[in-house]
C-alpha positions as semicolon CSV with decimal commas, in nm:
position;residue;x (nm);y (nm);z (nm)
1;X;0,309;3,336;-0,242
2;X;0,342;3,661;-0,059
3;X;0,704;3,832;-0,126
4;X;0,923;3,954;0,187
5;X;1,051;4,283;0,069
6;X;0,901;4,581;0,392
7;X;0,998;4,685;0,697
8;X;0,709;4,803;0,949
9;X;0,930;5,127;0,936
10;X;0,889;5,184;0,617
11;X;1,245;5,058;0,509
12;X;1,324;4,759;0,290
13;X;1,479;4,465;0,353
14;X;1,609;4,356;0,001
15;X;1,896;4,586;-0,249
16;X;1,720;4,709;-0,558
17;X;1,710;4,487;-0,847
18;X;1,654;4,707;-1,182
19;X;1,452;4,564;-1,374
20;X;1,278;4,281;-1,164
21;X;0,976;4,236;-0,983
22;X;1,058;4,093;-0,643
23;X;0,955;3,706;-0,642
24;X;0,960;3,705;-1,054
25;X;1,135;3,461;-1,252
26;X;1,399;3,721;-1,345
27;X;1,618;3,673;-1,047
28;X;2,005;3,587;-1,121
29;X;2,147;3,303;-0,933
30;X;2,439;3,441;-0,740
31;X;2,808;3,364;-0,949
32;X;2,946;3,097;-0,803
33;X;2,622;2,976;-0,558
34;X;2,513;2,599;-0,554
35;X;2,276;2,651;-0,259
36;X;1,932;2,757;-0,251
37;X;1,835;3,008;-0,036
38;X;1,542;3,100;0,141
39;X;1,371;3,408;0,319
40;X;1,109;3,265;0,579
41;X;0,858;3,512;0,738
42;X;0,701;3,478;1,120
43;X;0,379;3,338;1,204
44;X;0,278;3,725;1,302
45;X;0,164;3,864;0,949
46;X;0,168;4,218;1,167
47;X;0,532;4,209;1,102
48;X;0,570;4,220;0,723
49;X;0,988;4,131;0,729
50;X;1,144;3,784;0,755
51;X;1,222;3,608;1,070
52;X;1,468;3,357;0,946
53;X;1,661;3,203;0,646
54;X;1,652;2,862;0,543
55;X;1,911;2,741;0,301
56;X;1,924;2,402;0,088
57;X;2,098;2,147;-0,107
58;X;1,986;1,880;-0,320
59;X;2,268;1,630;-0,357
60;X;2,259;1,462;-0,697
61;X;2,386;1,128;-0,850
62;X;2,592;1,074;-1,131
63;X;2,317;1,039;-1,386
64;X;2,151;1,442;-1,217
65;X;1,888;1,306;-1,063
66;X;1,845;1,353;-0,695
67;X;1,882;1,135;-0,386
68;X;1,896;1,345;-0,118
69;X;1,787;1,672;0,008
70;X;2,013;1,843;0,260
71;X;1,918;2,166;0,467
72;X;2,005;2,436;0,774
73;X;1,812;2,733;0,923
74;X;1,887;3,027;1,106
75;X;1,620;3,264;1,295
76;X;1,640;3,639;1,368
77;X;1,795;3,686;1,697
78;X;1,936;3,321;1,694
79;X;2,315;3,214;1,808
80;X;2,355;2,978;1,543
81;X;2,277;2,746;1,249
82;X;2,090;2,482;1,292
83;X;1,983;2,185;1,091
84;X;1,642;2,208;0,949
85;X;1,533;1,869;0,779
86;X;1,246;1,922;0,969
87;X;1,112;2,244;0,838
88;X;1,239;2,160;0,475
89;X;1,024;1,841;0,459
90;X;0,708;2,067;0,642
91;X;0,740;2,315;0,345
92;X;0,676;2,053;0,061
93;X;0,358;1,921;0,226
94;X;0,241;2,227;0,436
95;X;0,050;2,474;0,281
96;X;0,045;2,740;0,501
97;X;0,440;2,673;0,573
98;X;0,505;2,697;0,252
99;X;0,356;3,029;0,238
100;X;0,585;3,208;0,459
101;X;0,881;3,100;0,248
102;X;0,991;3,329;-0,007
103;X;1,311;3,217;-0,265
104;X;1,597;3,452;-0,272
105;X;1,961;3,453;-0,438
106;X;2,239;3,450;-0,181
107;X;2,294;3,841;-0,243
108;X;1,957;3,923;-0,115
109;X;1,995;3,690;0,198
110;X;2,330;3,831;0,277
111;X;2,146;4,160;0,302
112;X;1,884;4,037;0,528
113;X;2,105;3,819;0,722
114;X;2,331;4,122;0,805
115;X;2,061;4,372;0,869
116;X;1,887;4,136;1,123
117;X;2,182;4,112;1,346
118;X;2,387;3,828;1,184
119;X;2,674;3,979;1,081
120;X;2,847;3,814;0,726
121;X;2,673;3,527;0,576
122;X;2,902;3,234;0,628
123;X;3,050;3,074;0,290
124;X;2,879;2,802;0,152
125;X;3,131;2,551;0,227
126;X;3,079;2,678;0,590
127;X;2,691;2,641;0,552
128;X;2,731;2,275;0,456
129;X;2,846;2,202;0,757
130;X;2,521;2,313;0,952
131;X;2,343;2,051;0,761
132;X;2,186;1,795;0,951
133;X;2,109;1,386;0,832
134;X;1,871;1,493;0,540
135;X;1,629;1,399;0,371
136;X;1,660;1,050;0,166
137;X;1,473;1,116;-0,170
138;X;1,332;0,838;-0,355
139;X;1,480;0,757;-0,696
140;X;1,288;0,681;-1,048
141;X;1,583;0,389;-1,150
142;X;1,297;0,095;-1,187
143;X;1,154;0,334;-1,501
144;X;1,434;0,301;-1,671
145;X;1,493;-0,036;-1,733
146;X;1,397;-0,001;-2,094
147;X;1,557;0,340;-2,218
148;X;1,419;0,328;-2,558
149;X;1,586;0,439;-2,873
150;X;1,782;0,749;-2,876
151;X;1,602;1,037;-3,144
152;X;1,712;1,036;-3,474
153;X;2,064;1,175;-3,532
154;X;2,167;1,179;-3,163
155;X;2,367;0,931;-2,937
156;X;2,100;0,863;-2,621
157;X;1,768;1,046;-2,531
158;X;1,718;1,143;-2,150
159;X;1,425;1,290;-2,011
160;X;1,454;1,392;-1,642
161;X;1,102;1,534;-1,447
162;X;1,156;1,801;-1,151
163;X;0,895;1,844;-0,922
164;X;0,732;2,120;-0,765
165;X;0,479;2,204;-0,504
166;X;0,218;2,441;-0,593
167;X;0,234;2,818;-0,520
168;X;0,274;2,962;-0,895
169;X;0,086;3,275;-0,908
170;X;-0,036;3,436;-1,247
171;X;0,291;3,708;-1,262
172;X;0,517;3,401;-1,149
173;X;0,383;3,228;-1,462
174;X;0,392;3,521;-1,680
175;X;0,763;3,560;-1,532
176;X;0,885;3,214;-1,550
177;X;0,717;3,177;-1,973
178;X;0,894;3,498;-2,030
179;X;1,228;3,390;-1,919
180;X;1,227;3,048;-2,104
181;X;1,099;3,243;-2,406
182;X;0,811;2,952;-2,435
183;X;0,584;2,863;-2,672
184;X;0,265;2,903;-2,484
185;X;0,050;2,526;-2,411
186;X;-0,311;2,448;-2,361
187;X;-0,277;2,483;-1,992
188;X;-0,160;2,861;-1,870
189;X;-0,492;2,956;-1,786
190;X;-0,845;2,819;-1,663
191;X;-0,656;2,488;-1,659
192;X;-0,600;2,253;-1,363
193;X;-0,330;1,994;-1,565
194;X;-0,164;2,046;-1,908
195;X;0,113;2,226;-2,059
196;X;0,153;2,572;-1,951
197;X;0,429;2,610;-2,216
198;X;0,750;2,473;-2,399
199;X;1,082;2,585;-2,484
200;X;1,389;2,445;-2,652
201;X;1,777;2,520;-2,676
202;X;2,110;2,417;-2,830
203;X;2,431;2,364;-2,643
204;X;2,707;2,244;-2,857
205;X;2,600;2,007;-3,048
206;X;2,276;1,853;-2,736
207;X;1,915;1,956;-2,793
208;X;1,701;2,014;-2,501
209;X;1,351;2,074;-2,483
210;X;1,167;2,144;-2,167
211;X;0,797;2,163;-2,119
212;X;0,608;2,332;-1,753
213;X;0,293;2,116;-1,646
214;X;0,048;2,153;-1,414
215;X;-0,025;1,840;-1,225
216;X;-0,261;1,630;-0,992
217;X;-0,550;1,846;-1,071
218;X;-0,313;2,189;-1,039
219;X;-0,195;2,097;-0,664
220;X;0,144;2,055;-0,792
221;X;0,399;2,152;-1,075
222;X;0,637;1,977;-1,290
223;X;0,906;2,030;-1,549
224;X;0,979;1,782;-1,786
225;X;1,370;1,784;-1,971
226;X;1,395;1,603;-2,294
227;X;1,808;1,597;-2,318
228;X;1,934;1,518;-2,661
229;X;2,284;1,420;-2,630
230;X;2,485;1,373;-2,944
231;X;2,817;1,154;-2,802
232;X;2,895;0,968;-2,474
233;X;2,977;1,329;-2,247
234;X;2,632;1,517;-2,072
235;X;2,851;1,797;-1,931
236;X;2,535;2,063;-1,986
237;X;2,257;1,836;-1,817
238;X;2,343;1,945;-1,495
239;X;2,437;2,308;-1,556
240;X;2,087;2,351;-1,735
241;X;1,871;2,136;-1,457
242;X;2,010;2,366;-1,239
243;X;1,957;2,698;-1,442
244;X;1,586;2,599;-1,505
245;X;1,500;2,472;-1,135
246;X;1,610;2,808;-0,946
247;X;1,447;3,003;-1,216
248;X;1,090;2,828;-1,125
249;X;1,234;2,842;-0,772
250;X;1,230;3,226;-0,811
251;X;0,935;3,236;-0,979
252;X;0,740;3,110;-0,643
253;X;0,795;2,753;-0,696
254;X;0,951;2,469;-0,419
255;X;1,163;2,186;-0,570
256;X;1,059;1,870;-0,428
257;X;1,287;1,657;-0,591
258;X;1,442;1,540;-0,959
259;X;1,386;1,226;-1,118
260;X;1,550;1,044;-1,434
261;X;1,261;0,859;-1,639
262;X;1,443;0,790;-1,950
């Protein structure tokens, strides 16, 4: 996935980041953000800067996985906000969409927004209500009408599966492994499916272990979350779905949607 980070003049669009490659997995979600932002470039490759901003929300039920995915757009030289269903659903099964959007934190998008004429990024409260009807996900709850046993010495096993489109580029990867410190698979290179790598983590007394696949013959991305929870509360299963899906979001990948199989 090209990056948006030029002017034709020569000037650049985005504030320095020390230390990180623009579109690599390194990219800090803005304190406080729960949106995901977008920078979308124009149709005319001559111009190398964006010409909008998309921005998203996937709204989640109790159990974290997703039902519905809510969105609203704005273009250069535009009056207002706009909802943008539309284009959100186009990017997930549109290749060449999909290549003109480029994942940002909301830092980077307030810079762009106010340099191309917008003034101060409205708050994200104020965003929300931009949003249009959405789009109505479909959820995994027939799967899971056999949980299973939990793993030994824990309370209940969940395993949750986010999906992404394709559009994971050899830094992204390098990027996104790096960041999750994982254990390399038998699928980061030459591969079309498999494990590109796995990584686990403690919080409190929960295990979690996540692993990055390629799927449907590479066209297509996945992350799979085992969640090891040790009493009746799951207070870091959303925190670290989150952290982990804008990371490959930053890293060049689209969430599609996030499923509960377990």
């Amino acid at each position: 996935m090209s990056t948006v980070s030029a002017r034709p003049d020569g000037a650049t669009w985005l504030p320095p980041r020390a230390g990180s490659r623009p579109g690599s997995a390194a990219r800090p979600l803005a304190a406080g953000s729960n949106l995901d932002y977008y920078l979308v470039q124009p149709d005319n490759r001559d111009f190398a800067g964006p010409a909008g901003i998309l921005v998203e929300e996937f709204r989640l039920d109790e159990d974290h996985s997703a039902v519905r995915l809510d969105s609203t757009g704005w273009t250069a030289g535009g009056s207002r906000w706009q909802g943008a269903s539309a284009f959100s659903r186009g990017i997930r099964t549109d290749a060449a969409l999909r290549d003109r959007v480029v994942g940002a934190n909301r830092q980077e998008v307030e810079f762009v927004y106010r340099h191309l004429g917008g003034g101060e990024l409205p708050g994200e409260e104020v965003l929300r209500g931009y949003f249009d009807a959405g789009i109505r996900l479909p959820t995994s709850a027939p799967l899971r009408l056999n949980p299973g046993p939990a793993t030994a010495g824990f309370a209940e096993t969940r395993v949750y599966r986010v999906f992404f489109t394709a559009g994971l580029d050899a830094d992204g990867l390098t990027g996104l492994l790096a960041t999750w410190r994982m254990t390399p698979g038998h699928g980061t290179t030459g591969v079309l499916t498999g494990v590109a790598g796995t990584a686990r983590r403690r919080i409190g007394a929960d295990a979690f272990t996540w692993e990055l696949r390629r799927i449907g013959a590479g066209a297509a991305w996945c992350l799979d979350l085992t969640a090891d929870l040790a009493g009746s509360r799951d207070d870091a299963v959303g925190p670290l779905l989150r952290e982990l899906t804008t990371a490959a979001r930053m890293a060049g990948l689209i969430p599609v949607t996030t499923e509960r199989l377990r």
